[in-house]
N, C-alpha and C positions, 0 to 999 in steps of 0.2 A: 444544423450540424453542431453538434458539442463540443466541448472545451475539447473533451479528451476524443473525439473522433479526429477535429483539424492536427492535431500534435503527430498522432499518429501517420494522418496523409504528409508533414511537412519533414516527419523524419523520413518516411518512405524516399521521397523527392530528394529529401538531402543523403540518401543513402547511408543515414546513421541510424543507430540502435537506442533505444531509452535505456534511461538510464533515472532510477526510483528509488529517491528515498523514505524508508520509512524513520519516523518518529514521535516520540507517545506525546502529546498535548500534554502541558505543563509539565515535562521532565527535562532537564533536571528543576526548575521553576516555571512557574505560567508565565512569569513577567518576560520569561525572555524568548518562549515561545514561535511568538510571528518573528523577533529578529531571524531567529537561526532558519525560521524558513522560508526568509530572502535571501538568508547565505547560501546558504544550502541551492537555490536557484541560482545564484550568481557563481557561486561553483560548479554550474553543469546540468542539475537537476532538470528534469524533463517537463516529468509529473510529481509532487507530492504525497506520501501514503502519511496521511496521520489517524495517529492508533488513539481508540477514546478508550482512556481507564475504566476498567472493568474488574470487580473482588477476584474472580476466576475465569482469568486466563489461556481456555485449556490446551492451546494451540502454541502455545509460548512455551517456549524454554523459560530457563531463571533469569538470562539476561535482561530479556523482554519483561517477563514477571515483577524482577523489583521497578523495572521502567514504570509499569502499572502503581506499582508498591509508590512509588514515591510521588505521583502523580496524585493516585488518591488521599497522601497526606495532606497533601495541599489542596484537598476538596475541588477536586477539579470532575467538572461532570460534561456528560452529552451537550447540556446546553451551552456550557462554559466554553466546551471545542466547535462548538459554532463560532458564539460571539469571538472568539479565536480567528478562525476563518473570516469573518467579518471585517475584521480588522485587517488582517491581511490583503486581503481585497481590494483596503481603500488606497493601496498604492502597486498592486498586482490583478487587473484584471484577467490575463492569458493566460496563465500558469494553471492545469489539472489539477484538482485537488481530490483526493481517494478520500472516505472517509470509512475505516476497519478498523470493527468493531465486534459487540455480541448482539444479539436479538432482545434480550431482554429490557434495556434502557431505551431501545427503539419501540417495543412492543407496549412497553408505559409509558410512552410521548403518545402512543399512535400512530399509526402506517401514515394516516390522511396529516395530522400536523405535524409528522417529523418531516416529513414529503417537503413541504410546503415550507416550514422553519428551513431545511438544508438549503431549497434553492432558494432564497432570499439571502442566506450567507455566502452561497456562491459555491457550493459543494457540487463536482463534477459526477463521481461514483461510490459507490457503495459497496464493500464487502463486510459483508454479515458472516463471520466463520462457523456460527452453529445452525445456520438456516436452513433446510436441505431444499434442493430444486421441487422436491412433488409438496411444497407447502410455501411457495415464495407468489401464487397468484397474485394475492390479496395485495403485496407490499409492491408488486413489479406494475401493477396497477397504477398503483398515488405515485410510484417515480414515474414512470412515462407520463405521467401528465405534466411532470415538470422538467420533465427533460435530464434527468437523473439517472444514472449505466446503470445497472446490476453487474457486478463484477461476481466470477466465481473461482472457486477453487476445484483445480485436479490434482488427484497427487499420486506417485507412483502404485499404491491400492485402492483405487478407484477399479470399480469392474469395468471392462471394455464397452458394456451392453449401456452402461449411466453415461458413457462421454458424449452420446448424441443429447439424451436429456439435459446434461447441463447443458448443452452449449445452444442447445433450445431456447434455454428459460436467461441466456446471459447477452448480455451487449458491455460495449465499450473494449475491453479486452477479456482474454482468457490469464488466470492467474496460475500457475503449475508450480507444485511443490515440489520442489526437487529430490527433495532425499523424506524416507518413513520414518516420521516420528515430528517433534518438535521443534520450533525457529531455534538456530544457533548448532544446530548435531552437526557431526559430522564433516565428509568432504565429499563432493559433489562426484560423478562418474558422468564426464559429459557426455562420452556414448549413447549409454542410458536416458540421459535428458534429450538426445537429436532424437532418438526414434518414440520417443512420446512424445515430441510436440509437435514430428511430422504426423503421429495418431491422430493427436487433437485437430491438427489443420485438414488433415481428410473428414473433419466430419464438420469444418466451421470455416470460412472468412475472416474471421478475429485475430487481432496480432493478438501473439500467447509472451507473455513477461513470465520470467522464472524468478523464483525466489527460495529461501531458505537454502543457509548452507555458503553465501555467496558474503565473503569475508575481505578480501582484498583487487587490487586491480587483475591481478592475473585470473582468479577466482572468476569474475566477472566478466573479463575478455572472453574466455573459455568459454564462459556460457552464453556470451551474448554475440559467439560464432554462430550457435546453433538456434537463436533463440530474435525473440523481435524485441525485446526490454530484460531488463536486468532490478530485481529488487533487491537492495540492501539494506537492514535491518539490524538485527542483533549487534554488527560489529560498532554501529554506530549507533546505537543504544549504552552497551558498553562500556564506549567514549565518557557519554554523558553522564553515566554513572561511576566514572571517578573519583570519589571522595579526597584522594590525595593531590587534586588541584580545584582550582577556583573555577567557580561557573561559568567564568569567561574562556579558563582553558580550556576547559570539557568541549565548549561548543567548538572554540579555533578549530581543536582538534581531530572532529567530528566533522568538520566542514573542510577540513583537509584530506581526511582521509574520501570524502563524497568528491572531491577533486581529482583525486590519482585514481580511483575509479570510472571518472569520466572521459579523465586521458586514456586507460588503459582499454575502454571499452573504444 
């Protein structure tokens, strides 16, 4: 059973909701990177979603975007968010690590040594945002042999006839976008969100985690009424992206705010 398969049976048991933070490797600095994402666990966190810098972003808002932006000044690459991972590792082995991303910096590692590089660092799942399910054989492949989830995305314009495919070609969880368009739009219509993830669960077993749009604790409660995890992103990209405090505030305050999201959830 995997990282992220036990997490999900032990919140089941405990009748709680996950609760997901994402954030970009090496932003606002690499150095402090694995700190924040031990606070970030000691604040609540469930599972881990860290976003590997990529030129083009295209699933990102700007918030996320300079997140990228600033990550890549500081030459932070795929490998780098491993040995990241690594490190983290050497004093958190439980804790689910996501690792979301694009195809391309995986597709010039290689499916067989990204595969293989990931679970040696201790990376639980994988979401590739520009990958589509009728071209993911080859990659779903080298991760089930290493014990690696294919994580996917649905999102409100997905056609009805593709939710069986993806949830075909997906383990670990189902990922649901909540609102059309980019990380950070908007406000979220929980309605709307209960009756696409009841969709999704008639066609799959997988607890479905919502994301995009999910900004503060009430934001998050809301959705993690209707929903089996909660991912938050952008607000807490954001944070980190503060220039008008010091890298130490940015993260406190980032890891504060992943705190009142977990109470609220």
């Amino acid at each position: 059973m995997s990282r992220i398969q036990a997490k999900w049976q032990s919140l089941h048991a405990a009748g709680r909701k996950a609760v997901i933070p994402y954030v970009v490797a090496g932003d606002p600095r690499p150095d402090v990177t694995v700190s924040l994402m031990h606070e970030l666990v000691a604040a609540g966190a469930d599972m881990l979603e860290l976003g590997v810098p990529f030129s083009d972003p295209m699933a990102e808002g700007p918030v996320i975007q300079k997140g990228h932006e600033r990550a890549l000044a500081h030459r932070v690459s795929l490998r780098s968010c491993l040995a990241t991972i690594a490190a983290f590792r050497e004093s958190d082995a439980l804790t689910p690590i996501i690792l979301m991303g694009y195809a391309n910096p995986i597709e010039r590692m290689g499916y067989a040594m990204f595969a293989e590089a990931a679970a040696q660092a201790g990376v639980d799942g994988l979401i590739t945002v520009d990958l589509p399910p009728e071209e993911v054989e080859t990659v779903n492949a080298e991760l089930k042999k290493v014990g690696i989830d294919n994580i996917f995305l649905i999102s409100p314009t997905t056609p009805n006839d593709r939710i069986p495919l993806i949830t075909s070609q997906a383990s670990g969880f189902i990922y649901y976008v909540s609102l059309k368009g980019v990380t950070g739009a908007a406000n979220i219509n929980t309605q709307e969100v209960a009756a696409k993830v009841q969709q999704i669960k008639s066609e799959t077993d997988l607890p479905v985690a919502v994301g995009f749009g999910i900004k503060d604790a009430a934001s998050a409660a809301a959705v993690a009424s209707v929903a089996d995890g909660v991912v938050v992103g952008s607000a807490l990209v954001s944070l980190l992206g503060n220039e008008d405090k010091t890298i130490e505030s940015r993260c406190h305050d980032a890891v504060a705010l992943l705190g009142e999201i977990r109470s609220g959830v």
